[in-house]
C-alpha positions in Angstrom: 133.8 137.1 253.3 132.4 135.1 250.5 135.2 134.3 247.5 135.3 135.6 244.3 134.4 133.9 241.2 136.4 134.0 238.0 135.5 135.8 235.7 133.7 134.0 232.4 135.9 134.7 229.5 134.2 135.2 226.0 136.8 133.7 223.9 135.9 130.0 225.8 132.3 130.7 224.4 131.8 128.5 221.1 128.8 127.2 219.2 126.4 128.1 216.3 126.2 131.8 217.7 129.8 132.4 216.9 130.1 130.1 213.9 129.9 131.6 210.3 130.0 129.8 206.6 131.4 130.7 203.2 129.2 132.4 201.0 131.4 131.5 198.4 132.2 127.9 199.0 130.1 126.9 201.8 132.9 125.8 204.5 133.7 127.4 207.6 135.2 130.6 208.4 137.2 131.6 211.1 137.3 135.2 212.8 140.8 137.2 212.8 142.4 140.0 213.4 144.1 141.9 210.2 146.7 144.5 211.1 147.1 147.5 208.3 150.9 147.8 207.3 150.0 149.1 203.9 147.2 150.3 202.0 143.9 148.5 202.9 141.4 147.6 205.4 142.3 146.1 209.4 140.4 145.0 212.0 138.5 141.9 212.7 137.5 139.8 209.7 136.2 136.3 209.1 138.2 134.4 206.7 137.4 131.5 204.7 139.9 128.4 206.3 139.5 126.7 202.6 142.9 127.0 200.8 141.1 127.5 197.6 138.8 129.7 198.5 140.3 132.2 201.6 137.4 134.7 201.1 137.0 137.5 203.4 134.2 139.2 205.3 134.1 142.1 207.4 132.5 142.1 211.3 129.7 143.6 209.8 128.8 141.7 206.9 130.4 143.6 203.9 132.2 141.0 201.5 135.5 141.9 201.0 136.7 139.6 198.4 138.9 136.6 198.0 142.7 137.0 199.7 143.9 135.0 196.3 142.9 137.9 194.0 144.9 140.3 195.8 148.4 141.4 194.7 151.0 142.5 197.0 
């Protein structure tokens, strides 16, 4: 019997095709996974890693806005 392979994992996949920028301040964002526990959107979003900027964009391009001009 031939062996099995493992399986490739798509998390260990990284380069330009999973890479995104800032449209507001041109740096990296990074993708993550909001949970709703009050009003608001969840899912997966890409967030700005900048501490000055933190702006947010959906999985499907639609700009969400900045996480510092929220109020809790």
């Amino acid at each position: 019997m031939a062996t099995k392979r493992p399986a490739k994992i798509a998390s260990k996949k990284k380069g330009k095709g999973s890479a995104r920028t800032c449209p507001s301040c041109n740096t990296d964002m990074q993708m993550t996974r909001v949970m709703r526990f009050t009003e608001g959107p969840s899912g997966m979003f890409w967030v700005c890693t900048s501490a000055t900027c933190m702006f947010v964009v959906s999985k499907h391009d639609v700009k969400v806005g900045s996480l510092l001009q929220k109020t809790a």
